[in-house]
C-alpha positions as a Markdown table, in Angstrom:
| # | Residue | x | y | z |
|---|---|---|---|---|
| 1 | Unk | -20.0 | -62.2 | 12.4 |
| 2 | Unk | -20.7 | -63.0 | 9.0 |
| 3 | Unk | -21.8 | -66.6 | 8.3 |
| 4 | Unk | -19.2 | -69.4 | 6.7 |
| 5 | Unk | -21.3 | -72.1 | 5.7 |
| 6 | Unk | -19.0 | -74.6 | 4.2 |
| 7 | Unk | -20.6 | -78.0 | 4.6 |
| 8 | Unk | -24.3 | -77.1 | 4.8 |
| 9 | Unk | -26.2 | -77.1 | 1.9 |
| 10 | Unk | -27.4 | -73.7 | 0.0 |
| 11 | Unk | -30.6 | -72.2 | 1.0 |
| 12 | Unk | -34.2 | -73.6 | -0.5 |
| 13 | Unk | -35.0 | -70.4 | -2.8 |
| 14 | Unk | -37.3 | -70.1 | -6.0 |
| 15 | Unk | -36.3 | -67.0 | -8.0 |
| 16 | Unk | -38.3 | -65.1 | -10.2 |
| 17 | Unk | -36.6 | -64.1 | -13.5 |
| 18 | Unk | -37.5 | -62.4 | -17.0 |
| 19 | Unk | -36.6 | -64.7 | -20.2 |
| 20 | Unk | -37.3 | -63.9 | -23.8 |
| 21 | Unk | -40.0 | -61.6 | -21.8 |
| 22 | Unk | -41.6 | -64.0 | -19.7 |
| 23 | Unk | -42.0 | -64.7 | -16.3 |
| 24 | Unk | -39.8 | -67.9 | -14.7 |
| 25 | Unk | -39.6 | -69.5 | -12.1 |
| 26 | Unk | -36.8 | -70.9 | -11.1 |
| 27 | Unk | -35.4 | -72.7 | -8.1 |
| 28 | Unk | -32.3 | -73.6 | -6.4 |
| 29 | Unk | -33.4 | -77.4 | -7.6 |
| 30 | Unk | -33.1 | -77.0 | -10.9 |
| 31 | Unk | -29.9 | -74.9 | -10.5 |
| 32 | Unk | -27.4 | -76.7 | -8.3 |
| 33 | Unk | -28.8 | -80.6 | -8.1 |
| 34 | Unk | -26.2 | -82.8 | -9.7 |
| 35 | Unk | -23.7 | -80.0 | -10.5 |
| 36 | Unk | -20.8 | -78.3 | -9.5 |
| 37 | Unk | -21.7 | -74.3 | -9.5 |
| 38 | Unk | -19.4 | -71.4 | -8.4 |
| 39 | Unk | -21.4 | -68.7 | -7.2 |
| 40 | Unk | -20.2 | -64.9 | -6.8 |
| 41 | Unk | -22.2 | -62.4 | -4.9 |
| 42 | Unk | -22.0 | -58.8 | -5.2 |
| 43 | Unk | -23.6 | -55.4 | -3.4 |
| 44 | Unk | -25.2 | -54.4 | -6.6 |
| 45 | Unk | -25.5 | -54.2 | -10.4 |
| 46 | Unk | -23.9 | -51.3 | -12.0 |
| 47 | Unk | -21.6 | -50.4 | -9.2 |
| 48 | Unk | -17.8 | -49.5 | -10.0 |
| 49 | Unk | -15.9 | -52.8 | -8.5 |
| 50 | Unk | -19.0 | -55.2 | -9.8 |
| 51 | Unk | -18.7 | -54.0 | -13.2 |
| 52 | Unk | -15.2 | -53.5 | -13.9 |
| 53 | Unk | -13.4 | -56.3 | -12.1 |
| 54 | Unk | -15.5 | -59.3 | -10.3 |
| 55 | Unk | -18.0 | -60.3 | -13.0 |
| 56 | Unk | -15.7 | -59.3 | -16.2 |
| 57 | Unk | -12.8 | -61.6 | -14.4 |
| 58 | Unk | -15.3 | -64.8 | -14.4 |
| 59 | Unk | -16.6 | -64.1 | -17.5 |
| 60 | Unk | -13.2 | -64.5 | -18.7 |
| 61 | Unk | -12.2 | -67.6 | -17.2 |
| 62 | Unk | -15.1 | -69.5 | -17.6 |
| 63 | Unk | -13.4 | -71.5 | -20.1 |
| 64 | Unk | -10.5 | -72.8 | -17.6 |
| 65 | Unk | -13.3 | -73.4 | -14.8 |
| 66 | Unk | -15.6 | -75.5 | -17.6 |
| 67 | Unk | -12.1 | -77.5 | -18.5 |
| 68 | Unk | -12.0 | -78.0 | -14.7 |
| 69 | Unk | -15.3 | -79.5 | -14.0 |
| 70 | Unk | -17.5 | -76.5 | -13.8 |
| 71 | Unk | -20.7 | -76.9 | -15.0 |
| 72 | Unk | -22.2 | -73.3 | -14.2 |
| 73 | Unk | -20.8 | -69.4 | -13.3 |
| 74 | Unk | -24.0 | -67.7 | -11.3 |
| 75 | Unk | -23.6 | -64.5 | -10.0 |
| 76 | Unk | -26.2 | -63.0 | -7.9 |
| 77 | Unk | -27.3 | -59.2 | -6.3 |
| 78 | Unk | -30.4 | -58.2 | -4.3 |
| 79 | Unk | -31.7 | -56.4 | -7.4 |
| 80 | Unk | -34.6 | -57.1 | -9.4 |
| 81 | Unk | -34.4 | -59.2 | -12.8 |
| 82 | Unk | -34.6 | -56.4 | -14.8 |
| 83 | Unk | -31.6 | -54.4 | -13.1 |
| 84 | Unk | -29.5 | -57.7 | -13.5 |
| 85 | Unk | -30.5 | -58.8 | -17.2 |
| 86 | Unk | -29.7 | -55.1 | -18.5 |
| 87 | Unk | -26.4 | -55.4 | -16.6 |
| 88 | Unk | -25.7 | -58.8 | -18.5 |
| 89 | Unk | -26.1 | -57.2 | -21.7 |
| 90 | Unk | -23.7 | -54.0 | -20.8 |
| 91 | Unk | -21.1 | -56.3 | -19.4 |
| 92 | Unk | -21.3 | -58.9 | -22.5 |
| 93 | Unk | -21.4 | -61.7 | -19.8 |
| 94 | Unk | -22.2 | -64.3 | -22.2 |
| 95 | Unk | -20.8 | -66.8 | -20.2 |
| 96 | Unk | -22.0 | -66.3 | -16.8 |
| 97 | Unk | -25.7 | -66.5 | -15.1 |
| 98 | Unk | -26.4 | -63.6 | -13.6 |
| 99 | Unk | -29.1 | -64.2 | -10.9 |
| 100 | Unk | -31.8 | -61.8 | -9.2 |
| 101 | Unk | -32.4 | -62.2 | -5.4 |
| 102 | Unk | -34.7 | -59.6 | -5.2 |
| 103 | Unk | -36.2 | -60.2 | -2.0 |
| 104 | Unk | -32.8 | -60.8 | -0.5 |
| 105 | Unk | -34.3 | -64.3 | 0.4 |
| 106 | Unk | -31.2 | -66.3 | -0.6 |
| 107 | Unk | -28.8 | -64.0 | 0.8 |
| 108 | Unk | -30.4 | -63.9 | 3.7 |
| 109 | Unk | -30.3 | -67.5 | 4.3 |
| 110 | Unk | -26.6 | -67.4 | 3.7 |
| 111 | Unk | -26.2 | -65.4 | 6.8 |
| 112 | Unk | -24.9 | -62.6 | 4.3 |
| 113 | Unk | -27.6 | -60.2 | 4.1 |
| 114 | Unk | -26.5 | -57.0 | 5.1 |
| 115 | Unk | -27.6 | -52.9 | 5.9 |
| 116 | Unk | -26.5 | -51.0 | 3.4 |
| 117 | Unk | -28.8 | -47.8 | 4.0 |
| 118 | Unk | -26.0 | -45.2 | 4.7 |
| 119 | Unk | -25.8 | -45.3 | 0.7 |
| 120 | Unk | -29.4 | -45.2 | 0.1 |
| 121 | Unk | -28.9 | -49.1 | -0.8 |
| 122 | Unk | -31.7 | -50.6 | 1.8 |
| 123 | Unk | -30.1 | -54.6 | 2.4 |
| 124 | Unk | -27.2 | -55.6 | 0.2 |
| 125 | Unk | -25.6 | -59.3 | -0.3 |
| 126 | Unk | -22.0 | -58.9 | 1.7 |
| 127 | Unk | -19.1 | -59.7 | -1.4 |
| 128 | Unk | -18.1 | -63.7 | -1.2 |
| 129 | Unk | -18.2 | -66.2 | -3.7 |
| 130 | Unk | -18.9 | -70.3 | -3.4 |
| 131 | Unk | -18.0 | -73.7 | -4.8 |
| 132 | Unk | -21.1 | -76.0 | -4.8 |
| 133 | Unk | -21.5 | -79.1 | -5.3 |
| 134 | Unk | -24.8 | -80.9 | -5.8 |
| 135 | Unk | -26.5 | -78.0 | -3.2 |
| 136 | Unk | -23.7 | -78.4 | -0.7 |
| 137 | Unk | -21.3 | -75.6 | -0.1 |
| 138 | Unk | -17.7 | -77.1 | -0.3 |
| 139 | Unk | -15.9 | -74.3 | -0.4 |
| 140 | Unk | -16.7 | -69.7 | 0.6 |
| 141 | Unk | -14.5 | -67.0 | 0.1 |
| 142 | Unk | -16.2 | -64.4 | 2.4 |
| 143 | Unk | -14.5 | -60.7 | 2.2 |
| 144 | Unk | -13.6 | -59.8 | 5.3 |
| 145 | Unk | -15.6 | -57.8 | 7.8 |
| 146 | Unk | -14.7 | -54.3 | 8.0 |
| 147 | Unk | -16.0 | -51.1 | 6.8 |
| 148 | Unk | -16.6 | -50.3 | 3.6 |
| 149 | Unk | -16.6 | -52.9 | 0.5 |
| 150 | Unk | -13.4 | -55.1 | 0.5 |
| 151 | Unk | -12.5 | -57.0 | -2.8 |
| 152 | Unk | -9.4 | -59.2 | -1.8 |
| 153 | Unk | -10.6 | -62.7 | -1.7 |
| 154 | Unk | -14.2 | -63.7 | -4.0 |
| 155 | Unk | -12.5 | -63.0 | -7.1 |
| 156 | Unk | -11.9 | -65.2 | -10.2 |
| 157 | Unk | -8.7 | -65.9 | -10.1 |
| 158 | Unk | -8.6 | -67.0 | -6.0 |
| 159 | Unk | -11.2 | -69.1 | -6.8 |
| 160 | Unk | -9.1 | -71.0 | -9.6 |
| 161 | Unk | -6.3 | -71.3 | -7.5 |
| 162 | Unk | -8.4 | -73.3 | -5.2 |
| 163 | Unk | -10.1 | -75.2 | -7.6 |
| 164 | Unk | -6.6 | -76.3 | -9.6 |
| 165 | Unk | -3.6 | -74.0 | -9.0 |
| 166 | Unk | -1.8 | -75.4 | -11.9 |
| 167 | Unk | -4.5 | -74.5 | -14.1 |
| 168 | Unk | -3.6 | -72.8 | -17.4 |
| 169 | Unk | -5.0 | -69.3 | -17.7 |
| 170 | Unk | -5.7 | -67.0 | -21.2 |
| 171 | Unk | -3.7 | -64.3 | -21.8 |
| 172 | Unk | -5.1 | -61.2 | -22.5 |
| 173 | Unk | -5.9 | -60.5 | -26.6 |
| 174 | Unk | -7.5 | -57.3 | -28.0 |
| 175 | Unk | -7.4 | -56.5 | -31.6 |
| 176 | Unk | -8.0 | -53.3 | -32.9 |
| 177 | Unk | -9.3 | -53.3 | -36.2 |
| 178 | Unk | -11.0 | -50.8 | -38.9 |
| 179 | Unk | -14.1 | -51.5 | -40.5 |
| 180 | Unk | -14.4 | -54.0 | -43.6 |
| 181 | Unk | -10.8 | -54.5 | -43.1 |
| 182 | Unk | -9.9 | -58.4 | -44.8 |
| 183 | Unk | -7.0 | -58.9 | -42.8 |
| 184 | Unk | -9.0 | -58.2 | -39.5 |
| 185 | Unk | -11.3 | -61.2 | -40.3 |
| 186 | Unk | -7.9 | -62.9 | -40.8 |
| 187 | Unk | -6.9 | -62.3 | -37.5 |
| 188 | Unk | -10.6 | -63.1 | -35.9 |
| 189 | Unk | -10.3 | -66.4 | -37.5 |
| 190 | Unk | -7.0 | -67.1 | -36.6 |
| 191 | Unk | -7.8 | -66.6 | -32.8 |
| 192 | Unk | -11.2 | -67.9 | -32.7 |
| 193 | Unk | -9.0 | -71.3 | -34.6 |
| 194 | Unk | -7.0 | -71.3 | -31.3 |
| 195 | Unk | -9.8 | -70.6 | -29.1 |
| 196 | Unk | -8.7 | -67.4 | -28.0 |
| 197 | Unk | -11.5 | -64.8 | -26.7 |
| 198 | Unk | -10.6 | -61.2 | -27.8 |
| 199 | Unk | -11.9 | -58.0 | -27.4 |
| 200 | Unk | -12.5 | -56.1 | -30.8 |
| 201 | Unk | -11.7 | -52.0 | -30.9 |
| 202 | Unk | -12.8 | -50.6 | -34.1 |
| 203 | Unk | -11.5 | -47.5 | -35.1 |
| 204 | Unk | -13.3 | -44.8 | -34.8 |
| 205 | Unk | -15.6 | -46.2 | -31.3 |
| 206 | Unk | -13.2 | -44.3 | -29.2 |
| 207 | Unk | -9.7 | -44.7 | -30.3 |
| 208 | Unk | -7.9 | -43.0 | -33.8 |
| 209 | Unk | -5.8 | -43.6 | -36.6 |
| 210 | Unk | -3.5 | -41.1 | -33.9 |
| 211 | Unk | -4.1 | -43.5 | -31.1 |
| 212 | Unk | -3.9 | -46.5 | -33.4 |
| 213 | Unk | 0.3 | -44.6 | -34.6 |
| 214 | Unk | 1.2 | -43.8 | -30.4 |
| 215 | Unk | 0.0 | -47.6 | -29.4 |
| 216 | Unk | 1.8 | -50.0 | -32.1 |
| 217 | Unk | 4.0 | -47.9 | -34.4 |
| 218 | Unk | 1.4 | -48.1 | -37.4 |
| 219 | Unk | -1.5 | -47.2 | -38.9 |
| 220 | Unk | -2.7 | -50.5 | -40.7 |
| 221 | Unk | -5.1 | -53.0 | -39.1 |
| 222 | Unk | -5.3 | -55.0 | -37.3 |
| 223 | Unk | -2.9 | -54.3 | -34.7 |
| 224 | Unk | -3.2 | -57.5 | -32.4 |
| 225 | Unk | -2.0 | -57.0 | -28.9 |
| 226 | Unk | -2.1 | -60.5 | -26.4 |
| 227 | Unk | -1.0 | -60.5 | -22.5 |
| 228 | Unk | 0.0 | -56.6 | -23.3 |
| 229 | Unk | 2.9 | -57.4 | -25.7 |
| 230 | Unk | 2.3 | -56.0 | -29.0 |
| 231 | Unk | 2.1 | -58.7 | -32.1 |
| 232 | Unk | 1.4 | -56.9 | -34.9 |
| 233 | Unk | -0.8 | -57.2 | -38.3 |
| 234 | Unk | -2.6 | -60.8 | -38.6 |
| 235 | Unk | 0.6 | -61.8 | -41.0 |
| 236 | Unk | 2.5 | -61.1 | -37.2 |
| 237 | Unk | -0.1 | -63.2 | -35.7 |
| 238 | Unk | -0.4 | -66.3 | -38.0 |
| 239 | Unk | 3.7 | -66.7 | -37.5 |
| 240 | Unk | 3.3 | -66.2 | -33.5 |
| 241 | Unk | 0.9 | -68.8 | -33.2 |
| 242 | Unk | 2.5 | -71.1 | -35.4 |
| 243 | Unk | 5.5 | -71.0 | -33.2 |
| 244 | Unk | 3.5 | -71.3 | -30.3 |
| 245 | Unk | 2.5 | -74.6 | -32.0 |
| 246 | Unk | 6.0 | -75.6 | -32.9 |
| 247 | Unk | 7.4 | -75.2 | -29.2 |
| 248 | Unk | 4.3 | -77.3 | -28.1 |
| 249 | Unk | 5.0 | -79.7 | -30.1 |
């Protein structure tokens, strides 16, 4: 039976990271004491649901949880600091703290350490996340305990709901732009103006004037796409925003 621990407080761990290349200690002290903290746990670094979906999906909406009283996103793995720091930079996590429990020590004390040797893994952190505040677990989301690696319930967005179910979540904006292009730095301002976090696709880094045609109708950049709906050039987006601002008003 895996452990719920809602109530208690979080385990008394010291973990030992790499910053700026040094050696740190740091402890669950100077992490959770006086703050609210989500924490997400994961079976590994690098592996497919990790990277594509659980940590990218926090990342995202660490604005919303800040502008609900969130003082720090961790997320943690039984892997060594090295293994998660590289991961970081892949991901472009910028806004979450990704955490090594190498020895398994504060997983284990969470009653969530588990075998994970049929993959070669050794012992794995079973997939939950946590709301914490001032080192006492308010609130776990604890996949359920069946065979394999179920992703249905520590996610992002469940734990928003909990958190503040009326909370106001981003929309989805890439732009996809070409090299020294003005009007893209239009468009980058005009979003970053708003506070709008957007993925950048240059041409050329795996997409083509071609792709650029069969996605929006044109060739000229930017092409601005937000919540999957295509908006167009940054003239396109300047006039959708402003009318976002009029119907605010």
């Amino acid at each position: 039976m895996l452990e719920n621990r809602e109530g208690k407080n979080i385990p008394d761990v010291t973990f030992r990271v790499i910053e700026e290349g040094n050696w740190k200690d740091i402890s669950t002290e100077n992490l959770f004491s006086g703050k609210t903290v989500i924490v997400f746990s994961l079976p590994g670094a690098f592996t497919p649901t990790c990277s594509s979906t659980h940590l990218p999906r926090f990342n995202e909406l660490a604005p919303v949880f800040k502008q609900n009283g969130v003082d720090e996103i961790i997320c943690m793995s039984v892997n060594d600091t090295f293994v998660m720091n590289a991961w970081k930079e892949v991901q472009e996590s910028s806004n979450v703290t990704v955490l090594p429990d190498g020895n398994g020590e504060f997983t284990d004390g969470m009653g969530l350490l588990v075998g994970k040797k049929d993959l070669g893994f050794g012992d794995r952190s079973w997939r939950y996340s946590m709301l914490v505040k001032d080192k006492v677990i308010e609130k776990m989301f604890i996949e359920p305990d069946v065979e394999g690696d179920p992703f249905e319930i520590s996610d992002a967005d469940t734990m928003l709901n909990y958190i503040n179910s009326d909370a106001i979540k981003p929309e989805f904006v890439s732009i996809i732009s070409r090299k020294g292009c003005i009007h893209c730095e239009r468009a980058r301002k005009a979003l970053d103006e708003h506070d709008m976090p957007y993925e950048e696709i240059e041409l050329g880094q795996g997409i083509t004037s071609r792709s650029l045609r069969a996605l929006s109708g044109a060739t000229t950049t930017p092409q601005v796409f937000i919540g999957g709906k295509l908006i167009g050039t940054a003239d396109d987006l300047e006039a959708y925003l402003a009318s976002k601002q009029i119907k605010a008003a």
